[in-house]
GULUM-484621 format. One line per field, with one value per residue (C-alpha): residue in three letters; y, z, x. Coordinates in pm, 1 decimal. Layout:
GULUM-484621
code = ALA;...;
north = Y;...;
up = Z;...;
east = X;...;
END
This chain:
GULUM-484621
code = UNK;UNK;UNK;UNK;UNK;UNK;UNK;UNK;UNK;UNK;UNK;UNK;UNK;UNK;UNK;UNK;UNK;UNK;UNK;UNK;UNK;UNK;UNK;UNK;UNK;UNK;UNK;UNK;UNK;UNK;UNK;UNK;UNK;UNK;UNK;UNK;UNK;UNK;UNK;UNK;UNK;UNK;UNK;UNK;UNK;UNK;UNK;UNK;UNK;UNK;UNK;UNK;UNK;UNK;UNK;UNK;UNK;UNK;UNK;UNK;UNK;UNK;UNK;UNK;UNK;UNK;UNK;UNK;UNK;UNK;UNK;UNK;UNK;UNK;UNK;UNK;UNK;UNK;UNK;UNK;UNK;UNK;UNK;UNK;UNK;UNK;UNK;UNK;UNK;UNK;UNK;UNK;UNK;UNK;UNK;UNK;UNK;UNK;UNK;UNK;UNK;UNK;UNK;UNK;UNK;UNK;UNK;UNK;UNK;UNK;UNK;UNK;UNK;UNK;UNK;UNK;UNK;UNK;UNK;UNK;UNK;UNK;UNK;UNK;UNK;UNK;UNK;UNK;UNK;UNK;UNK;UNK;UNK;UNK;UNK;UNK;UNK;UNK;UNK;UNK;UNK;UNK;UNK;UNK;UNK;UNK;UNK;UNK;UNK;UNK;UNK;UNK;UNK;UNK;UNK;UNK;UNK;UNK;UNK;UNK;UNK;UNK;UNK;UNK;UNK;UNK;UNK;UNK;UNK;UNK;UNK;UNK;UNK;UNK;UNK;UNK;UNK;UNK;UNK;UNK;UNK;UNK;UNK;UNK;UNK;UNK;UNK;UNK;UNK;UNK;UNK;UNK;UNK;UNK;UNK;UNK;UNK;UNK;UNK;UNK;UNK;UNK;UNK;UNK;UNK;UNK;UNK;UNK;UNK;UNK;UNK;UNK;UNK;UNK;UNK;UNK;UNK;UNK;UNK;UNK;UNK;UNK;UNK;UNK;UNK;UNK;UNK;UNK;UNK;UNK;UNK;UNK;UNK;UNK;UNK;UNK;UNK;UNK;UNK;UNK;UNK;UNK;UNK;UNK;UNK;UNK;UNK;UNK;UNK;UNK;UNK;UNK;UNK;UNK;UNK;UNK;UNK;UNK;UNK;UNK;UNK;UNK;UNK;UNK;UNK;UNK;UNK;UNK;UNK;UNK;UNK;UNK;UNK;UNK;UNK;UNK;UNK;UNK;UNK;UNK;UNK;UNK;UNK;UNK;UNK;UNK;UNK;UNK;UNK;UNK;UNK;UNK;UNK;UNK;UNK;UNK;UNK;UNK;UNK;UNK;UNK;UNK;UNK;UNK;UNK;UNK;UNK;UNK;UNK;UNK;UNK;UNK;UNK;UNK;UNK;UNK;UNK;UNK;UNK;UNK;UNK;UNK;UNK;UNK;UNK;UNK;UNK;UNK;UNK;UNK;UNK;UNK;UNK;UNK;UNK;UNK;UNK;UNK;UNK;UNK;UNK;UNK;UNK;UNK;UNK;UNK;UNK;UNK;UNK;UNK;UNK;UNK;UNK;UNK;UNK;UNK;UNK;UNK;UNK;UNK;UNK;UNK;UNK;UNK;UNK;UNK;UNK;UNK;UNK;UNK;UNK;UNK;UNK;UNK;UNK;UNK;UNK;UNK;UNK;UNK;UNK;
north = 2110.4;2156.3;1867.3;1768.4;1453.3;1346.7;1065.0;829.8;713.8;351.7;207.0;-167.4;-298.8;-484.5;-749.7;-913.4;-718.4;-593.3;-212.5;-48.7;341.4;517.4;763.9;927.3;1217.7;1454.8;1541.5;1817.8;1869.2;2216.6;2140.3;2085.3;1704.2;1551.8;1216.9;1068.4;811.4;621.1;343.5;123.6;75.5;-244.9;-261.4;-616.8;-378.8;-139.8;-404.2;-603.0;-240.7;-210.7;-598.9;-559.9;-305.0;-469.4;-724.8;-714.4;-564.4;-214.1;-131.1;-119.7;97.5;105.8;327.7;375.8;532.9;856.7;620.6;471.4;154.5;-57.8;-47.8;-225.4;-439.4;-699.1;-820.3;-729.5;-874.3;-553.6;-407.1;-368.9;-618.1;-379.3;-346.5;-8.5;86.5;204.4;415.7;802.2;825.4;606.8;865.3;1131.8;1039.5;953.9;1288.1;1462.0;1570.4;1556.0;1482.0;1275.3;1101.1;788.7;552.6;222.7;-25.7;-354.8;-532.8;-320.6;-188.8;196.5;297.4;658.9;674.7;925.7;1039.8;1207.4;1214.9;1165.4;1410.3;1213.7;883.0;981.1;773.2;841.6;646.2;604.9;464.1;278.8;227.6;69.3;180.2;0.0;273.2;520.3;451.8;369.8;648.1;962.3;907.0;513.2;677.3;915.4;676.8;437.5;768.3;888.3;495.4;426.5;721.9;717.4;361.3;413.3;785.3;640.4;339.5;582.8;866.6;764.5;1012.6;815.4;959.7;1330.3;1287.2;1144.4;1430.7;1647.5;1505.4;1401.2;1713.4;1945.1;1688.6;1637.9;1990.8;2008.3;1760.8;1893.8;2220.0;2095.5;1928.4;2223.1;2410.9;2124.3;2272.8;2617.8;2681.4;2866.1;2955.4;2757.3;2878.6;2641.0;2888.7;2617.8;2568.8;2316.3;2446.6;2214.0;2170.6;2185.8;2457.9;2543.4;2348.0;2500.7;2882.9;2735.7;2561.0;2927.0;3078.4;2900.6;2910.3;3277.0;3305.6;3055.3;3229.2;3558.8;3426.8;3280.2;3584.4;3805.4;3515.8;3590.8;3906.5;3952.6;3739.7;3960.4;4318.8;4519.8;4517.4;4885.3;5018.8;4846.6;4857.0;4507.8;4337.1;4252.3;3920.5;4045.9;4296.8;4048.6;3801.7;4103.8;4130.1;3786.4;3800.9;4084.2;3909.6;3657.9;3862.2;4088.3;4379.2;4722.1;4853.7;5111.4;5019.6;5327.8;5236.2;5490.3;5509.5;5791.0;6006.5;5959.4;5730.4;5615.2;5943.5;5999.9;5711.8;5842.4;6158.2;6133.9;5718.2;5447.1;5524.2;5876.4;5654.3;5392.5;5739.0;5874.0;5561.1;5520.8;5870.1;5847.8;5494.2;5760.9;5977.2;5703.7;5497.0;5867.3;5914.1;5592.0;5552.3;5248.0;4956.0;5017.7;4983.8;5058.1;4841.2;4863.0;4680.9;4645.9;4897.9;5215.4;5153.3;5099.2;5059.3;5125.4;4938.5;5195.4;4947.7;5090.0;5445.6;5543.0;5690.2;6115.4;5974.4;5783.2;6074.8;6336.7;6127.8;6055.0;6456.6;6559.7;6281.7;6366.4;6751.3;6610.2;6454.7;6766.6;6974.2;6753.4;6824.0;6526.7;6544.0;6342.8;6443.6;6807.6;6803.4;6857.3;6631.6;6710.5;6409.6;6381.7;6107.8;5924.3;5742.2;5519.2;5434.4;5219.1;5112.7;4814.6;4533.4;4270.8;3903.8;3658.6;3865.1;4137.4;3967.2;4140.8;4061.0;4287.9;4569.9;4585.1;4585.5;4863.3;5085.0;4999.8;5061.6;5433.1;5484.7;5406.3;5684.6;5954.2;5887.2;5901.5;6245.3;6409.3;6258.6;6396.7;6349.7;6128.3;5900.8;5682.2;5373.6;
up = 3447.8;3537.2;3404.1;3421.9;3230.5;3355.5;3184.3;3357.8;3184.4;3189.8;3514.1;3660.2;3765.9;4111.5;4024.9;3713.6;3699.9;3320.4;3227.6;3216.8;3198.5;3377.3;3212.4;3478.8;3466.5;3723.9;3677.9;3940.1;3865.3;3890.0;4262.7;4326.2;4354.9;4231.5;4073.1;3908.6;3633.7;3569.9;3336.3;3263.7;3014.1;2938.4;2757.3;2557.4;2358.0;2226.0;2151.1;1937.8;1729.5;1708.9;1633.7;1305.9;1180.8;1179.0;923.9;570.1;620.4;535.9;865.1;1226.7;1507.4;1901.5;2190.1;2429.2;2820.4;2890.2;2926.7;2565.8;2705.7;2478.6;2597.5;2364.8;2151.0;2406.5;2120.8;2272.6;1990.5;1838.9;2155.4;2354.5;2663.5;2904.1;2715.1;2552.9;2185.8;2054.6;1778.2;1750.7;1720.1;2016.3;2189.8;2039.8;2127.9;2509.6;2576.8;2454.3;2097.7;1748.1;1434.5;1090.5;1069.7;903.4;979.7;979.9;1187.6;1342.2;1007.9;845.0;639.7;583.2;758.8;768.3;1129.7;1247.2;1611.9;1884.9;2218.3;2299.8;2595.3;2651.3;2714.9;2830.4;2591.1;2234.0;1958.4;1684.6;1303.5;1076.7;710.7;551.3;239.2;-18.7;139.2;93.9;-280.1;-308.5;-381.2;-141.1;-90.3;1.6;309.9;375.0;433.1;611.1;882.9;919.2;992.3;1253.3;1399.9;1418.2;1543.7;1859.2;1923.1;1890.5;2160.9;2379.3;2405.6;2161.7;1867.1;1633.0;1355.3;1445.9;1480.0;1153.5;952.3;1206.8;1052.6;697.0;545.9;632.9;542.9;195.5;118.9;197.5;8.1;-273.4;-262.6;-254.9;-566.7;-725.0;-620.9;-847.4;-1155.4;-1011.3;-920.4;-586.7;-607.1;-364.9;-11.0;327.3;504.4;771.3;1149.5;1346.2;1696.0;1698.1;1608.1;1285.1;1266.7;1319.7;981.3;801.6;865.6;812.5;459.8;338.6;449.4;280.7;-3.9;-27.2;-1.7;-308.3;-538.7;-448.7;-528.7;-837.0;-916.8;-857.5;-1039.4;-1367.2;-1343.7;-1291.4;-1600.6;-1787.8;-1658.2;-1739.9;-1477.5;-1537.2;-1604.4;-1446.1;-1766.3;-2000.7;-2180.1;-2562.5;-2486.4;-2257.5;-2525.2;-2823.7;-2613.3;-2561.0;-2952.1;-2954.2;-2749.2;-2907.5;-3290.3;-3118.3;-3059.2;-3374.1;-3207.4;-3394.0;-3262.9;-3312.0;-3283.7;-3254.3;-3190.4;-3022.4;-3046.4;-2837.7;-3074.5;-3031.1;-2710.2;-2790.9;-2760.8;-2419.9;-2289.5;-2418.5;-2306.5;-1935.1;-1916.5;-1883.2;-1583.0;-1723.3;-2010.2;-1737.0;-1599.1;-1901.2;-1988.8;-1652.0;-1680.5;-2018.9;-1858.7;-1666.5;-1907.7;-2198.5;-1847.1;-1741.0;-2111.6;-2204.7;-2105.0;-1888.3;-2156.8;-2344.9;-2281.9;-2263.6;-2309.2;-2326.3;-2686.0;-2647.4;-2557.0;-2609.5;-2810.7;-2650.2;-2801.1;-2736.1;-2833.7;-2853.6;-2857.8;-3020.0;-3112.9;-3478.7;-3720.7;-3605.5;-3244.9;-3300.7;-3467.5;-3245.5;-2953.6;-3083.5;-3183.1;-2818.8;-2680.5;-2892.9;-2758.3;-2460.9;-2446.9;-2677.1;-2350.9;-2058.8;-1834.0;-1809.6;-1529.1;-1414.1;-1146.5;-1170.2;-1562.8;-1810.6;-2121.1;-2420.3;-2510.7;-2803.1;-2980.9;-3322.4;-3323.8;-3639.1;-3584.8;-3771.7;-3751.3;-3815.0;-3716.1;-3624.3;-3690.8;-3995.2;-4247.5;-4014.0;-3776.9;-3502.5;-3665.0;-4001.1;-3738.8;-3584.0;-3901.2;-4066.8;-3734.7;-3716.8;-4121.9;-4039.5;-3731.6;-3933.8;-4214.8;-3890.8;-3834.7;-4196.9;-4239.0;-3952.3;-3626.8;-3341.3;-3601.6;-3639.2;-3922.4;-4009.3;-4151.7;
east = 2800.1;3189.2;3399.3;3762.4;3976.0;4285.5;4510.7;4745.5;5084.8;5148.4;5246.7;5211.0;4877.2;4849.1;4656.1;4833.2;5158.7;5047.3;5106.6;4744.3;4665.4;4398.3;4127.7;3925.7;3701.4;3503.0;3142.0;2979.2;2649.8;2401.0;2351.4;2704.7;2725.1;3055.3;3054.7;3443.9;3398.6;3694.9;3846.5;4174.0;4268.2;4480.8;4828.9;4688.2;4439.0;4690.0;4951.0;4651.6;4609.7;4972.0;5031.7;4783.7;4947.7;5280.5;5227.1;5263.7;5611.9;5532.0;5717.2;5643.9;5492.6;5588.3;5500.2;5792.0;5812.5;6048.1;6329.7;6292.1;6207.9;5953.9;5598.5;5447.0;5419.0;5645.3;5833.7;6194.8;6400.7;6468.7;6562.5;6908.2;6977.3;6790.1;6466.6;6570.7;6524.7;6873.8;6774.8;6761.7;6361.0;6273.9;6519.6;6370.9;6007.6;6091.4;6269.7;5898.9;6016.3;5907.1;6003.0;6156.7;6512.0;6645.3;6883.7;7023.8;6807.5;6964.1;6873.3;7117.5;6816.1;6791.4;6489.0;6260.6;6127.7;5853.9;5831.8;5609.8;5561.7;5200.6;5139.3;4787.9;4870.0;5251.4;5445.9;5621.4;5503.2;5757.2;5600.3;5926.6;5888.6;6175.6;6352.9;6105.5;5801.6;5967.7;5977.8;5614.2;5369.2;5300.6;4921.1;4990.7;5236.2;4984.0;4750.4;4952.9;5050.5;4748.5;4604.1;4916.8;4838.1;4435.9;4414.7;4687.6;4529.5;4138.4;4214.1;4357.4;4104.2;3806.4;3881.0;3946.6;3794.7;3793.2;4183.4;4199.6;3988.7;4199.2;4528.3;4433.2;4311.8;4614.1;4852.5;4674.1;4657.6;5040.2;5105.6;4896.2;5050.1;5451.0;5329.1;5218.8;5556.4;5752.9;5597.8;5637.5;5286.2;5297.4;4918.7;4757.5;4840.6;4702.2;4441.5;4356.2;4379.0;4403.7;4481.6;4769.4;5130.0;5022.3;4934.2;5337.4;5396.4;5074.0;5280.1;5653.0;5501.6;5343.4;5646.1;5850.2;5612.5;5625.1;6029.0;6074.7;5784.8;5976.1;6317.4;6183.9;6010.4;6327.7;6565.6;6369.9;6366.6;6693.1;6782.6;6553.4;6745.4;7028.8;7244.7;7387.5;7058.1;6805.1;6571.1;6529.5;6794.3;6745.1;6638.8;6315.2;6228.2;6283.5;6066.9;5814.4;5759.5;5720.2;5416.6;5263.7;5338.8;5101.7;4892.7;4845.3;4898.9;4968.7;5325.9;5568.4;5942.1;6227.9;6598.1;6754.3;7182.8;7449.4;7576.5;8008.9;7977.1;8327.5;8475.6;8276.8;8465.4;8812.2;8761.7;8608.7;8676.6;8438.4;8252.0;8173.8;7997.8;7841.5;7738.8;7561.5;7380.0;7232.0;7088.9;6977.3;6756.4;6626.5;6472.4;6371.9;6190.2;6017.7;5909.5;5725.3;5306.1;5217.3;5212.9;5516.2;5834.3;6210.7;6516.3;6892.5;6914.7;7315.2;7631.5;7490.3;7154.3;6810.5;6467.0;6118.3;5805.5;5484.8;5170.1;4920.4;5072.1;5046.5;5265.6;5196.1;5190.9;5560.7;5750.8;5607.8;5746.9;6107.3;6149.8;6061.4;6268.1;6536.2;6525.0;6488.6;6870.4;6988.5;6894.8;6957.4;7299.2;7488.7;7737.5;7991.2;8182.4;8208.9;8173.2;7907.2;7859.1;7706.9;7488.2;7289.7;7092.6;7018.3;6651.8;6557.0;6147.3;5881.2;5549.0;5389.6;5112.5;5302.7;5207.7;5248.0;5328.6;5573.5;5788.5;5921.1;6293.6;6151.2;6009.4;6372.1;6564.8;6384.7;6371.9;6754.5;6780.9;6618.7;6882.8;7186.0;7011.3;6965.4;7359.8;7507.8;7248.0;7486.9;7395.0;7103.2;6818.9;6514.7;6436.6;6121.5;6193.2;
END
């Protein structure tokens, strides 16, 4: 059976002179008879739906034509001399947009004002809350919305309650989810559609949602970097003990310290050194097993933290990445340093009895040995 719906906007009936809207529809049957059913439907009954849901001064609702004249309710008091509502959502609903603003109503009351132009019935219906609703909890205007705009939408084309589970459940989960991003939980992403304009704010929300997790994401990372290096700054590693001493686990700490650095800056200046040390990230990054991991401890020192490596493990590694250095050309414009290195290690299980401040302090106690022995030599503490 072929159908087809078409909606009037207001106009004025003949009869009483009262705005009244036409719903008809076309039925053509199998055997290709045509039969129209149609229906008017009067202004009074919307105003009634509109009229209840004035009182109690939560704030008020209004349908207005393409000229932002008021439809209904009749109440012209708020209006301007000509019938017209002065304000910018009854201007925004009759020129077919959507949207949120404030401002200042007649009252000189401060007033949040939601818009749309309602492409059914051919008006824009505008909802007000004053200043005291917006203070009141998020559900409560949730509620209230999604009731304004159920009861108008269900006189005018019977779907009352499949518009409001249409409405209601995306709106919750959005709210429920810009909740979660105030505490920094951007878990919960909105995988619904609605084959609507919401479905506009659903991708703009998860968007957005994505963009601030990622700047997050990259803001504490970049507090937790080297900015010459790349690799992590004392804090991150010092943190990184932290969580292993709370853990129990068994580690291996080496500090790791460039033999004369000071006279590498005198001799081929400061971005010869900057130079060196981003090279030397390089190698200590490229040496390390996934698990463990590298840091620029301060000027030029770094550290490592070896989880679960033991003792034979440890001081095979720091030899080898010792010769490593001793062998590698480091060049700076057209010149060749000479780099070596001093590395102080120890090993411990760190928890109650070690803290990760004694695990540093003896691996820096064995470095300070590997220097005062003659430099480019590895020490156990």
């Amino acid at each position: 059976m072929e159908t087809g719906v078409g909606i009037t906007g207001f106009f004025t009936g003949r009869n009483k002179g009262r705005p009244v809207m036409t719903v008809a529809a076309r039925f053509t049957t199998p055997d290709r008879q045509v039969f129209v059913f149609a229906a008017f439907i009067t202004l009074s009954r919307f105003e009634s739906v509109l009229t209840a849901h004035n009182r109690g001064g939560l704030g008020s609702t209004y349908l207005v034509d393409d000229q932002a004249h008021l439809i209904l309710p009749r109440d012209t008091s708020g209006t301007a001399g000509d019938g017209r509502m002065d304000n910018e959502a009854a201007r925004g609903a009759a020129a077919g947009g959507h949207g949120i603003t404030t401002y200042i109503d007649p009252k000189g009351e401060r007033t949040l004002a939601a818009y749309s132009y309602l492409e059914q019935i051919q008006a824009g219906l505008v909802v007000e809350l004053n200043g005291d609703i917006m203070l009141k909890p998020l559900e409560t205007l949730l509620r209230f919305a999604v009731l304004m705009a159920a009861a108008v939408s269900a006189l005018a084309l019977c779907l009352s309650f499949l518009l409001a589970a249409r409405i209601h459940r995306p709106l919750r989960l959005l709210i429920a989810a810009a909740d979660e991003m105030a505490e920094s939980d951007y878990s919960r992403e909105i995988a619904i559609h609605t084959g609507d304009e919401l479905d506009g704010l659903i991708r703009s929300f998860n968007s957005m949602r994505k963009r601030v997790q990622n700047r997050e994401i990259g803001l504490i990372d970049d507090a937790r970097r080297d900015s010459l290096t790349g690799l992590f700054n004392h804090a991150a590693i010092m943190s990184h003990l932290d969580r292993l001493a709370a853990e129990g686990q068994d580690i291996c700490f080496a500090m790791i310290d460039i033999d004369r650095f000071k006279t590498i800056n005198d001799s081929w200046g400061h971005q010869a050194g900057d130079q060196v040390l981003a090279q030397l990230s390089g190698i200590l990054s490229s040496s390390i097993r996934a698990g463990d991991l590298v840091a620029r401890y301060g000027g030029e020192e770094f550290a490592v933290v070896l989880r679960g490596s033991g003792e034979a493990h440890t001081g095979t590694f720091c030899e080898r990445l010792r010769e490593r250095i001793e062998t590698t050309e480091f060049r700076y414009a057209d010149a060749v340093i000479k780099v070596t290195v001093s590395i102080g290690w120890f090993c411990t299980r760190l928890g109650v009895a070690s803290a990760p401040a004694a695990a540093v302090a003896a691996a820096d106690a064995a470095l300070y040995r590997a220097k005062d022995s003659g430099r480019n030599r590895v020490m156990q503490g």
